[in-house]
C-alpha positions as CSV (number, residue, x, y, z in Angstrom):
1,X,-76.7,58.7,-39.3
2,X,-74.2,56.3,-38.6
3,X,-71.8,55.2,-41.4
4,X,-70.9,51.5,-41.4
5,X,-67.9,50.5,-43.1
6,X,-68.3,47.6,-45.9
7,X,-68.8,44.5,-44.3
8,X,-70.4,40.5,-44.6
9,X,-72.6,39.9,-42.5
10,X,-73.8,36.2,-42.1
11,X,-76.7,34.9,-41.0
12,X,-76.9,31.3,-42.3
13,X,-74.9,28.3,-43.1
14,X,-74.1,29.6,-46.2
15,X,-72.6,32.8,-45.4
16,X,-70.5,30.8,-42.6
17,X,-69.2,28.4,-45.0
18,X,-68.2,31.3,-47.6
19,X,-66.6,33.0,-44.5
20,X,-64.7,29.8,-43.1
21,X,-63.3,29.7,-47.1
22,X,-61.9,33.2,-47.3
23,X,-60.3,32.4,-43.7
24,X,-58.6,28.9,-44.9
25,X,-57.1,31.4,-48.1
26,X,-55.3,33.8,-45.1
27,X,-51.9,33.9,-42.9
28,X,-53.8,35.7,-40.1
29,X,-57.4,37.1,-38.5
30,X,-58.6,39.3,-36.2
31,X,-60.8,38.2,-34.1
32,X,-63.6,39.7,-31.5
33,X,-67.0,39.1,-29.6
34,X,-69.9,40.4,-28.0
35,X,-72.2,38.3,-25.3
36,X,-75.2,39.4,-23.9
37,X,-73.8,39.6,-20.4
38,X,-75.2,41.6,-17.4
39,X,-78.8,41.0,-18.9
40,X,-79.6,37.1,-18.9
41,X,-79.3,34.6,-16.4
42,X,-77.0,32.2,-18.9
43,X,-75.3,34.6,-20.9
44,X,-74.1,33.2,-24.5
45,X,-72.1,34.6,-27.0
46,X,-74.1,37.0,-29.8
47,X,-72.1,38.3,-32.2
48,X,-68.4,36.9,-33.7
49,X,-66.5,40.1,-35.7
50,X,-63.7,39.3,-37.6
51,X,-61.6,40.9,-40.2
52,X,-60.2,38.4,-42.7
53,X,-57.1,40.2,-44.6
54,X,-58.6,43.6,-44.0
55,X,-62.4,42.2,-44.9
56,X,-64.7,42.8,-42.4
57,X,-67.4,40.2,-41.8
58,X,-69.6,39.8,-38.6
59,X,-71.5,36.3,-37.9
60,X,-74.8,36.9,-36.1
61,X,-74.9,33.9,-33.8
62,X,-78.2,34.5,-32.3
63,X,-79.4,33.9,-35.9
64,X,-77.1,30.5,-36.9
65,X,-79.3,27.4,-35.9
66,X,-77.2,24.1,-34.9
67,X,-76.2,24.6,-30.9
68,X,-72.7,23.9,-30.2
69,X,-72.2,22.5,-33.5
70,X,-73.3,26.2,-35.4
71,X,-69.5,27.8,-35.7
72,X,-68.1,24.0,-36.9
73,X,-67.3,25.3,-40.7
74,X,-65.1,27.7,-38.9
75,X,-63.4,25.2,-36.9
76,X,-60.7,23.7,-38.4
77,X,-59.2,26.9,-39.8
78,X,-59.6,28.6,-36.0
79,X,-58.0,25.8,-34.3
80,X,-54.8,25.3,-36.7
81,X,-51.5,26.8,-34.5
82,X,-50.4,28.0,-38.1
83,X,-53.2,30.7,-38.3
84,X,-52.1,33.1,-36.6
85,X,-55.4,34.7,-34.4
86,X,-55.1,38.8,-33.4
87,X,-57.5,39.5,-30.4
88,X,-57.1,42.0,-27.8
89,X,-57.6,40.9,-23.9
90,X,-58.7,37.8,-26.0
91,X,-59.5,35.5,-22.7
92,X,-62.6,36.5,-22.6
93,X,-63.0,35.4,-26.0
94,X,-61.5,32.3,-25.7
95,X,-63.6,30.9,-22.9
96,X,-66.6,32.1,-24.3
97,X,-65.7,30.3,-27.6
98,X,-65.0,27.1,-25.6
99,X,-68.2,27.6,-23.3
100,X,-70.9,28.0,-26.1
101,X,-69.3,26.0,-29.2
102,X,-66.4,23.8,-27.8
103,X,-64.1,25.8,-30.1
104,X,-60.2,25.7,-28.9
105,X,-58.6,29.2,-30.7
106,X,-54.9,28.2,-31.6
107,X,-52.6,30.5,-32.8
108,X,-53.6,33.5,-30.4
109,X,-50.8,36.8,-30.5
110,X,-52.6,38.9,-27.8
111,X,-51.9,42.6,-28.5
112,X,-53.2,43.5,-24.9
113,X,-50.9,41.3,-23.5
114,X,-47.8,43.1,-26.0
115,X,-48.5,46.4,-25.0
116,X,-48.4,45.2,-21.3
117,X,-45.1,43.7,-21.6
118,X,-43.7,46.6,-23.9
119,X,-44.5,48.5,-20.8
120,X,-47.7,50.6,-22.2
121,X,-49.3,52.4,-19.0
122,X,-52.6,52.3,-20.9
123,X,-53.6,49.0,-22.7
124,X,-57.2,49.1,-23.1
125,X,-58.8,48.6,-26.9
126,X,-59.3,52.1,-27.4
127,X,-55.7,53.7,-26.3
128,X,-53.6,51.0,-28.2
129,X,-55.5,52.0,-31.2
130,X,-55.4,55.3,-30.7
131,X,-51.5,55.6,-29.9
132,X,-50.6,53.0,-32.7
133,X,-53.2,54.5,-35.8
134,X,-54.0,58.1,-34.1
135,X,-57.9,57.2,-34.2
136,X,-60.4,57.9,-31.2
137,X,-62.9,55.3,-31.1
138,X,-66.7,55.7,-29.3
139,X,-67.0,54.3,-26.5
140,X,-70.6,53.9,-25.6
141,X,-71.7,50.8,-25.8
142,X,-69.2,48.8,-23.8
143,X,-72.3,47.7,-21.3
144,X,-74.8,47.1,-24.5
145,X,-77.2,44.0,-24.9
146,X,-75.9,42.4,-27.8
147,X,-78.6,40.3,-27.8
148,X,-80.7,43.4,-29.4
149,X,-82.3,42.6,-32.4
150,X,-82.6,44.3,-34.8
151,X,-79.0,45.6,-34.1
152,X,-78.9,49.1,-34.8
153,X,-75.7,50.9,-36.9
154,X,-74.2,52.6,-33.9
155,X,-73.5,49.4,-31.7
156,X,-72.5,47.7,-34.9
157,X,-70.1,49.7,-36.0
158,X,-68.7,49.8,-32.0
159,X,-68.5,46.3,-32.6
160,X,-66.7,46.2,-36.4
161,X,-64.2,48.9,-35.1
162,X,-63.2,46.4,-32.7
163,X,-61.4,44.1,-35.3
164,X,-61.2,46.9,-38.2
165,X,-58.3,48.3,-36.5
166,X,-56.8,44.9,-34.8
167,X,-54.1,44.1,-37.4
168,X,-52.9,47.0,-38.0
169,X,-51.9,47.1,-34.2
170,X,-51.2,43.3,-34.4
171,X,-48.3,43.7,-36.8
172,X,-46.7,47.0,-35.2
173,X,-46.9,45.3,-31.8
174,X,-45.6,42.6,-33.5
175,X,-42.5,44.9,-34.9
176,X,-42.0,46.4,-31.3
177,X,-41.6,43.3,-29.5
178,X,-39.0,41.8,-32.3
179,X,-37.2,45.1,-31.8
180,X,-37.4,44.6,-27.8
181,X,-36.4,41.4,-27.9
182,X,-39.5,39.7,-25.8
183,X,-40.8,37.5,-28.9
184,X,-40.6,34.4,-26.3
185,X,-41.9,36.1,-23.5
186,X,-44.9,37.6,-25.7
187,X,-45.7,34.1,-27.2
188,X,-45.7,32.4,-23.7
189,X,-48.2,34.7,-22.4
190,X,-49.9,34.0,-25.4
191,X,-49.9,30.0,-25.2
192,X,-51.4,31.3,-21.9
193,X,-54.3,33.4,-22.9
194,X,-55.2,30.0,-25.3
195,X,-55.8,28.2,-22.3
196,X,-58.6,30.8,-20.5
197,X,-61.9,29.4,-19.7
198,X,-65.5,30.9,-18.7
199,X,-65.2,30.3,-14.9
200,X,-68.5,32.2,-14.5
201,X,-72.4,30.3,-13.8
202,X,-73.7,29.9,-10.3
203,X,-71.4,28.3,-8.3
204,X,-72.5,25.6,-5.1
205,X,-70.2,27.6,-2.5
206,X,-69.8,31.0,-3.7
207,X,-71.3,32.9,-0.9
208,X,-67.7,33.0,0.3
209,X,-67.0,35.3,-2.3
210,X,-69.8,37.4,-1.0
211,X,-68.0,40.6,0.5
212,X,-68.8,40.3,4.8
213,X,-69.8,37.0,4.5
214,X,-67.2,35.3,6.5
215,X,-67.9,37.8,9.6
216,X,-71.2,36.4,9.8
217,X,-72.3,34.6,12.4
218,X,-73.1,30.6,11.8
219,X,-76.8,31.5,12.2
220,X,-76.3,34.4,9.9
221,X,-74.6,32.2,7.7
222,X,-76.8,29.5,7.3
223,X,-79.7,32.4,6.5
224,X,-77.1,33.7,3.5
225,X,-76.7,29.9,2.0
226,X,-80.5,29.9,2.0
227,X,-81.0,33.0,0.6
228,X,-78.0,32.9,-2.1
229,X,-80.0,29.8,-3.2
230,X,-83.3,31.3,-3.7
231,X,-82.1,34.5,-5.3
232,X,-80.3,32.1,-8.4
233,X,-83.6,30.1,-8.6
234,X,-85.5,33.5,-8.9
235,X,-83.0,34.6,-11.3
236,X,-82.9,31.6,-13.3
237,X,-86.7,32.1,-13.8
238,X,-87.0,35.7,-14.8
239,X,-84.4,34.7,-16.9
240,X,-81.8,37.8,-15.2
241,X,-78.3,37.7,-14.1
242,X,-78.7,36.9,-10.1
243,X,-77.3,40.4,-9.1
244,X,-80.2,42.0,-11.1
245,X,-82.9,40.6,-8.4
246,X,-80.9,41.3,-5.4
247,X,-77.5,42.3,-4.7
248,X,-74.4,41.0,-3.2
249,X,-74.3,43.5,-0.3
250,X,-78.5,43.5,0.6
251,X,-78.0,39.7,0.3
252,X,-75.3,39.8,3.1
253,X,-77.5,42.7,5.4
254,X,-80.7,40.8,5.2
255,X,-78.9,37.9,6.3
256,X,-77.0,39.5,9.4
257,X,-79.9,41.7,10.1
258,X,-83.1,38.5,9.6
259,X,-85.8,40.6,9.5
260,X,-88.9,38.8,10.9
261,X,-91.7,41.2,10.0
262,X,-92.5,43.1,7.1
263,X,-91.5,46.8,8.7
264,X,-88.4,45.1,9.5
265,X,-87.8,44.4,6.2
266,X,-88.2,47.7,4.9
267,X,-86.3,49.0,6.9
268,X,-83.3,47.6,4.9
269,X,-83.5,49.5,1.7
270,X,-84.6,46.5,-0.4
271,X,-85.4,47.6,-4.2
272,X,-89.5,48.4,-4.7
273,X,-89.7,45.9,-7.0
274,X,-88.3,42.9,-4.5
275,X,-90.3,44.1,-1.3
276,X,-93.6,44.2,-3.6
277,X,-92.7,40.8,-5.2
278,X,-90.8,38.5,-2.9
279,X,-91.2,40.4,0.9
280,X,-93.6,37.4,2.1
281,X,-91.1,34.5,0.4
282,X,-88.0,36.3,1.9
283,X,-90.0,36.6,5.5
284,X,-90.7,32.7,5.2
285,X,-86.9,31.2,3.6
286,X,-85.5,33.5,6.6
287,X,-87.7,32.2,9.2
288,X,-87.2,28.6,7.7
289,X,-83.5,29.1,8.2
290,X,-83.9,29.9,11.4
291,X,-86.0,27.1,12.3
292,X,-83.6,24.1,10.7
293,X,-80.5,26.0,10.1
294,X,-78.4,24.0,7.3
295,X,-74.4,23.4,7.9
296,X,-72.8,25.8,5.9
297,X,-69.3,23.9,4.4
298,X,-66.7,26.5,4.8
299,X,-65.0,27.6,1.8
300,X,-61.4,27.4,0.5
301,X,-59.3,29.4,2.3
302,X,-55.9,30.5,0.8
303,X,-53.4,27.9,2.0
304,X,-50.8,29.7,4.4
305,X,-47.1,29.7,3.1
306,X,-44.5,28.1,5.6
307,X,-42.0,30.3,7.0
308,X,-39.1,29.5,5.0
309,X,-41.5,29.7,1.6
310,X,-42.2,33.0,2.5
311,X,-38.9,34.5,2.8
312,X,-38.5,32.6,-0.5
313,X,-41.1,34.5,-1.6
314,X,-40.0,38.2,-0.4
315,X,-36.4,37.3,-1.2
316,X,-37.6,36.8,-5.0
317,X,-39.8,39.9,-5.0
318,X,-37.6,42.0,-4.1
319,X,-35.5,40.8,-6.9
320,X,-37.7,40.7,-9.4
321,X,-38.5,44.6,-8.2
322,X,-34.5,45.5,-9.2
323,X,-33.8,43.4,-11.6
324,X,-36.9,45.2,-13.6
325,X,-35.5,48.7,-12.9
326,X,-32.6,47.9,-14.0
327,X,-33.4,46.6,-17.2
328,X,-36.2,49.4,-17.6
329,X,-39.2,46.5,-18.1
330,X,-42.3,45.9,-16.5
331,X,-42.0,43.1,-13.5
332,X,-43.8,40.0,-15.3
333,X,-41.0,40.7,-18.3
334,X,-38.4,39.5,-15.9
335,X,-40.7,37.0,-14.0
336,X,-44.5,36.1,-14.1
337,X,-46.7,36.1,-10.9
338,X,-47.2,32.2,-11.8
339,X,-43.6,31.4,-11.7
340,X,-43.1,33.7,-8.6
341,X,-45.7,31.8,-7.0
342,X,-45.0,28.4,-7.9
343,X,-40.9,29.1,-6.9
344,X,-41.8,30.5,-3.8
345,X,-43.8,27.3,-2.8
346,X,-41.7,24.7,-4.5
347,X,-37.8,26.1,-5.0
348,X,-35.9,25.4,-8.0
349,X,-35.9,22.0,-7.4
350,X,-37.3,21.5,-12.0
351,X,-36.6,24.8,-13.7
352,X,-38.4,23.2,-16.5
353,X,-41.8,22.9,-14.5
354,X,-41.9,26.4,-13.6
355,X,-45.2,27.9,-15.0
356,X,-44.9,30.5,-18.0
357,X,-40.8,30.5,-17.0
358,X,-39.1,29.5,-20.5
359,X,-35.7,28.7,-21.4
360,X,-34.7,32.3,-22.5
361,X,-35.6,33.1,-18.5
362,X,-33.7,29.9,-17.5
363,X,-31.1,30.9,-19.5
364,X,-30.8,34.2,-18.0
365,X,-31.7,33.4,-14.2
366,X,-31.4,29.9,-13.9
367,X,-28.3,30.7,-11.6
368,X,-30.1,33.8,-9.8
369,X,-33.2,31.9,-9.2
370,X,-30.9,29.2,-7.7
371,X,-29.3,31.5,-5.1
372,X,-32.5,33.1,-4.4
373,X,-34.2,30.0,-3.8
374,X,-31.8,28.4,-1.5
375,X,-32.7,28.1,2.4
């Protein structure tokens, strides 16, 4: 049988507002979700964990009534910069929280993104905890429908562990990256992971994300757009994520392949389920594509660096490259990929502008940067 350690869970408006009061009483939170991802079509955030000065509570959303409004008790205290908000890889979190409630976490100190910049090979959950408090946490229900109800002890204490040990990592990471001397570098990453938002949902041109799609042929293409349509309409009524009905790579063969009869079509390895379902639909969107093929509007592709912004580019790499060895850091200590990217295209013409650079960096490099930047 599963032990649970004490916790609060809540359910209603009145165990939120009880929770949002002990919250406004603290200096700091840990803070964690769970989403029902990978098994509905419009995923939405299920369970909130948090551990208020070393009180666990979990807030089963599923249960709170109110839409976007539900979590608005806990707003105020979650948005103030002065509370400061431990999560771990916390984007996720953070664009979730914005997607389903319009809730903007302030105050974020990311210990993922510490133990990458102290240089921690291995910066998952589960190994920061268990290099920092000597604990081995489960790790079975990482792929779990936390839309489950009832939820059963085992996931829910999966999903307590996940803030019970936060803050005590929080504060040593905290400690390690005073000692290191990368406060500023931390907290800039940090201002960063604040700004993540949920770029997931169906999206009007994404079959150019599809793997082999852009070797297709502009009949084959038209088929996919067709096809990539129907699949998310199907989805969107069984109420699963679109790669649950059909995949990304038998999306792309039926497409290049446009079977016209049904033995054609099995011959493709569809799943049982589709061929018994959807083969005569398929058959007749294919053939309809066929018939009146649409335009397909070519997607985005990555803007080509001139010349002399690519030797900008290597020149600061390579840099960047030495400059970490000698120091003994990792690479985005010295420089981020944003600001690499953003002085490789544009030079050193505002220091200031440079994304996630910083005045300690200027300080440092300003005059490197400079040289490095010059024609």
């Amino acid at each position: 049988m599963v032990e649970l350690p004490p916790h609060q869970r809540v359910e209603d408006e009145h165990g939120l507002r009880a929770l949002a009061e002990q919250v406004r009483s603290c200096e700091w939170i840990a803070v964690d979700s769970e989403s029902n991802s990978g098994f509905v079509y419009e995923e939405r955030l299920c369970l909130l964990q948090l551990n208020v000065a070393e009180q666990l509570w979990v807030v089963d959303l599923t249960a709170l009534p109110g839409g976007r409004q539900a979590l608005d008790p806990l707003r105020l205290p979650l948005e103030s910069p002065s509370m400061r908000v431990f999560l771990h890889g916390g984007e996720f979190d953070v664009g979730c929280l914005k997607r389903d409630y319009g809730m903007a976490l302030q105050g974020v100190w990311d210990t993922q993104q510490a133990a990458t910049f102290l240089g921690w090979e291995k910066t998952g959950y589960g190994a920061v905890v268990e290099k920092v408090c000597g604990v081995s946490l489960p790790k079975g229900f990482a792929r779990y429908d936390w839309g489950t109800r009832p939820l059963d002890p085992a996931p829910l204490r999966y999903a307590l562990d996940d803030v019970h040990y936060l803050p005590t990592v929080g504060q040593r990471l905290c400690q390690m990256v005073e000692e290191a001397d990368l406060v500023e570098e931390v907290e800039i990453a940090n201002r960063v992971v604040e700004e993540a938002t949920w770029n997931g949902g169906f999206q009007v041109n994404g079959i150019w994300s599809l793997k082999g799609a852009r070797q297709l042929p502009a009949e084959s293409r038209s088929i996919l757009r067709s096809l990539y349509f129907w699949r998310d309409s199907i989805a969107r009524d069984l109420d699963l994520p679109p790669g649950r009905v059909l995949n990304n790579s038998s999306l792309v063969a039926l497409s290049r392949n446009a079977p016209a009869t049904l033995q054609d079509l099995n011959r493709l390895g569809l799943p049982s389920r589709i061929r018994s379902r959807y083969s005569a639909e398929l058959l007749e969107k294919i053939a309809e594509a066929r018939r009146q093929p649409a335009p397909v509007i070519e997607g985005a592709r990555r803007e080509r660096s001139d010349p002399e912004a690519q030797r900008r580019g290597d020149r600061l790499k390579a840099w960047r490259r030495q400059e970490a060895s000698r120091r003994g850091v990792p690479l985005l200590v010295v420089l981020p990929v944003a600001a690499v990217r953003h002085l490789q295209r544009y030079g050193t013409q505002d220091l200031q502008s440079v994304p996630q650079l910083g005045p300690k960096r200027i300080a440092r490099y300003g005059s490197e940067l400079e040289e490095l930047c010059r024609p």
